[in-house]
N, C-alpha and C positions, 0 to 999 in steps of 0.2 A: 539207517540209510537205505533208499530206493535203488535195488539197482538197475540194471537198465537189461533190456530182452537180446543177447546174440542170436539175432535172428538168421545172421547171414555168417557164414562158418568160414567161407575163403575171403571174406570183404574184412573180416575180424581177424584170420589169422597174416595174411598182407599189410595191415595194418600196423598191428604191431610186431611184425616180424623183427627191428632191430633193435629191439629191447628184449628178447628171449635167449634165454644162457644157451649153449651149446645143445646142452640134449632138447630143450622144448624145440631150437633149430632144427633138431635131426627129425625130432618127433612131426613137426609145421611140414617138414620137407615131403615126408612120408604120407599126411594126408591130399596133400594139393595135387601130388604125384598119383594118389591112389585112392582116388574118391571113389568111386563104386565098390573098390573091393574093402574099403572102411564099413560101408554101411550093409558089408553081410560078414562081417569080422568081430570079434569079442575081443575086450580088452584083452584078454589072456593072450591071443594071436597076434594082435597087433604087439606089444611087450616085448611077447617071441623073435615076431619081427626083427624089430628093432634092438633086441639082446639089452634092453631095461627094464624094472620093476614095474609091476602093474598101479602101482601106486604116482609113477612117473606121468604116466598116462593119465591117470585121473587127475592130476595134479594140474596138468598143462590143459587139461575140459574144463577145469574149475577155473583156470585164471583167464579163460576166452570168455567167461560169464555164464558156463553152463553150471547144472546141476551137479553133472558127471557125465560119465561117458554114452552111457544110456542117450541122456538130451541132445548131447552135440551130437551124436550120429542122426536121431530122428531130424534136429535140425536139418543136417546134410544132404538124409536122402527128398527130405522136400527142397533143398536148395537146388538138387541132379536134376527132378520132374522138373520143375520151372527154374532153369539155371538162367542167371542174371545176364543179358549181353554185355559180351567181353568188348567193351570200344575204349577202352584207355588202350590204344598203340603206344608202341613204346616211340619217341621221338629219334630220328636219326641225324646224323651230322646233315646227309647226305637228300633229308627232304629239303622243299621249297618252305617258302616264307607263308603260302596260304597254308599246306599239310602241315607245318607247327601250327600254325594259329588253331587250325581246324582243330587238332590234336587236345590243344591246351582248353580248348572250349567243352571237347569231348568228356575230358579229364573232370574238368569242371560241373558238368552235368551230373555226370556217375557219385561225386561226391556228395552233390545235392540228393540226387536220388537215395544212394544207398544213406546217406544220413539221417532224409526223413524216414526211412526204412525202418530204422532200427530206436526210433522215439519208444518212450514208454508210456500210453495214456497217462497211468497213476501216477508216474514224473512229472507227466506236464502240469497234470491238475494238481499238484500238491505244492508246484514252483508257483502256479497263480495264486493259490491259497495265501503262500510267503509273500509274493508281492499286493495283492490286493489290502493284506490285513497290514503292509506296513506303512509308516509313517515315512521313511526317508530311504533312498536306496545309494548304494556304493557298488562301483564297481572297478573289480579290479585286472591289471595284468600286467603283464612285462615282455616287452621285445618287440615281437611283431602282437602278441594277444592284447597291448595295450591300447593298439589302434582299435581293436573291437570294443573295449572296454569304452575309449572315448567317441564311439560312435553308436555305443548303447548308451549312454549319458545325452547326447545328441539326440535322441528319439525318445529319450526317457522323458526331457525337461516340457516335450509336446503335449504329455499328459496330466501336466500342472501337481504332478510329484517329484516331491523334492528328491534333485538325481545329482550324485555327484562320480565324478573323475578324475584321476592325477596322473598328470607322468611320471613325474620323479617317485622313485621311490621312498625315499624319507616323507615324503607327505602321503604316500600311501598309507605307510604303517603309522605316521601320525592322527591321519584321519581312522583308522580301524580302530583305533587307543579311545577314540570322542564316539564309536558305535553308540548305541544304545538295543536293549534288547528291542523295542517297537521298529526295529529297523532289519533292514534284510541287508548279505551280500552276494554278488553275482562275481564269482571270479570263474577267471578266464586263463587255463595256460593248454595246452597243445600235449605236452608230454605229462604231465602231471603232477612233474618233480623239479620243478625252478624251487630254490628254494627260498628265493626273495617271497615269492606266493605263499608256499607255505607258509613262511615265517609270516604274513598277514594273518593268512588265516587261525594261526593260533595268536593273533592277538584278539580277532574278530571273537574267536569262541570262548577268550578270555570274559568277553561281554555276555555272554547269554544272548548273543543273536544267531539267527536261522545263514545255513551257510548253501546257497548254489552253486555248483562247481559245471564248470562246461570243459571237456578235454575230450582229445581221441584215443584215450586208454583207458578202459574200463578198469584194467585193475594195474593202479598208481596210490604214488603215498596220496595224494588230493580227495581221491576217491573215497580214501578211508575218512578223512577229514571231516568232509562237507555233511550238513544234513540229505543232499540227494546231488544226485550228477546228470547230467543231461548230455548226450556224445555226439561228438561227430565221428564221419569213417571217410578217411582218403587214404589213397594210397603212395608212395614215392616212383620217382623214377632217375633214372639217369640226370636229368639236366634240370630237373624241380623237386623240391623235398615235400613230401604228405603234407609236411605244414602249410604250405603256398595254398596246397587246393579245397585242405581242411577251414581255414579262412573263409570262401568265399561259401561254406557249409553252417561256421559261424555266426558269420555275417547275419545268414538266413534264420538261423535258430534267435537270434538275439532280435530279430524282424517279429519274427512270431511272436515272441515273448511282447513285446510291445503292441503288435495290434492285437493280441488278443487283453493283452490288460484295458487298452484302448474301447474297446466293444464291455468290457465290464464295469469301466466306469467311464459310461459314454458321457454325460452330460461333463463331468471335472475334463473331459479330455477337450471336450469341445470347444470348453468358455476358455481354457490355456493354448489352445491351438488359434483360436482368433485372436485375443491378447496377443499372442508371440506374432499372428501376421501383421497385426497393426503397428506394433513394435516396429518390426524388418520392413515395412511399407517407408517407415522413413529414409532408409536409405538407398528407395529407389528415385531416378530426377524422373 
C-alpha cells in the first residue's frame, strides 16, 4: 500500500482530531498550542511535558502519516517558515447571510488547496496505472460518499470505459461478488470506517482486483485495505461537519482522475464523448 505524504501537520492533525483517543487529544492539543517550541524540543521533552511515554508520542507521528517524530517536526518547522493562511473563520450566529456565504466558500477553497497539497505523485501514477490497464470500473460509497461515487460513474462512462455505480447497497456488494481481477475499484468513504464499505471491499479483494480508496484519514481500517489511498483534508466546524467540505475536495480528486485518464486515452475518450453527444442531442427540441 502507497501511502500518502503529511505534508501539512496542523491541516492533518484538525483533521483528524475526533477520532483520536484521549491522550493523542492531549498530545494534538499540545502541538497546535505549541508549534515553535515542538520544533526545538525532543521527544523525550515533549513526553515530559505531557507526563506520557515516549512511545506515545511516537505513536501519535506514526498515525498522522509520518515516519516518526524526527519527520513530523521537520515537517512542522517548514510548515512555521511558510505557514498556510488561516481563512477558514469560524462561522457565527451573529454574521450576515453574504459573511456565511463568504465563509463557506473560503472553507471550501482551503480544502481544495490543502487536499491538492498533500497528493502523492507515486499515488497518482500508480491509481492511473489501475485504471488505464482495466477493463471495467466500479465505484463505490455510501451516504453522502455515494453521490461522489455516482458522479464518478458519470464522468467515467465519457471515456467509453465500462463504468458502473449503485445506490443500494445490496447491489453494491452484489456487483463486487461479479468483479473480475482485469477490473479496478474506486471506493469512496470520508471516515474510513463505514462498514457497509469495508464489507465491499473485502469482497472486492475476494477477487483479485486492485482496490483505490479516497478518504480523509490516512490511518483508517480502508486504508489498511485498499491497494493505495488517495486523501482529502478538510476541516470541521461548529455548523458544517469536515465531511460537507471534504466533498467538494472529492469531487476534485475524482475530476482528476478522469481527465487525466481522458488525455491518456485520448482517442477511446473522444469517439465515446461524441457517441454520448449525439446520443443526448436527441433530447434537445
Amino acid at each position: 500500500m502507497i501511502e500518502a505524504p503529511a505534508k501539512h501537520v496542523i491541516s492533518r492533525i484538525r483533521s483528524s482530531y475526533t477520532q483520536f483517543s484521549e491522550k493523542e487529544k492531549l498530545i494534538a492539543d499540545y502541538i497546535l498550542e505549541n508549534t515553535e517550541e515542538i520544533v526545538h524540543s525532543t521527544i523525550n521533552q515533549v513526553a515530559d511535558n505531557l507526563t506520557v511515554a515516549d512511545a506515545t508520542v511516537f505513536r501519535f507521528c506514526k498515525r498522522l502519516g509520518f515516519k516518526g517524530y524526527q519527520a513530523m517536526k521537520i515537517a512542522l518547522a517548514a510548515e512555521i517558515v511558510n505557514p498556510i493562511q488561516d481563512i477558514h473563520e469560524t462561522i457565527s450566529e451573529n454574521d450576515t447571510d453574504l459573511e456565511i456565504t463568504e465563509k463557506v466558500f473560503q472553507a471550501n477553497i482551503r480544502a481544495l488547496e490543502t487536499s491538492r497539497d498533500v497528493q502523492n505523485p507515486l499515488s497518482l501514477q500508480k491509481a492511473m496505472e489501475y485504471l488505464v490497464e482495466a477493463d471495467r470500473v466500479f465505484f463505490f460509497g455510501s451516504g453522502g460518499s455515494n453521490i461522489l461515487a455516482l458522479d464518478a460513474q458519470h464522468k467515467f462512462i465519457r471515456t467509453g470505459m465500462e463504468a458502473y455505480a449503485y445506490h443500494d447497497t445490496h447491489l453494491q456488494l452484489m456487483s463486487a461478488s461479479q468483479m473480475r481481477p482485469t477490473d479496478v475499484a474506486v471506493v469512496i468513504s470520508h471516515t474510513g470506517s463505514n462498514q457497509d464499505i469495508l464489507d465491499i471491499v473485502d469482497v472486492v479483494k475476494e477477487n483479485d482486483v486492485k482496490v483505490i480508496g479516497i478518504t480523509n484519514f490516512a490511518k483508517s481500517p480502508l486504508t489498511k485495505m485498499v491497494d493505495l489511498s488517495l486523501y482529502t483534508v478538510a476541516e470541521e466546524t461548529e455548523f458544517r461537519s469536515e465531511a460537507l467540505a471534504s466533498r467538494i475536495a472529492g469531487l476534485s480528486l475524482i475530476d482528476s482522475l478522469f481527465v487525466n485518464y481522458s488525455v491518456k486515452m485520448k482517442e477511446q475518450s473522444q469517439k465515446a464523448t461524441q457517441k454520448m453527444r449525439d446520443a443526448i442531442s436527441r433530447k434537445r427540441v
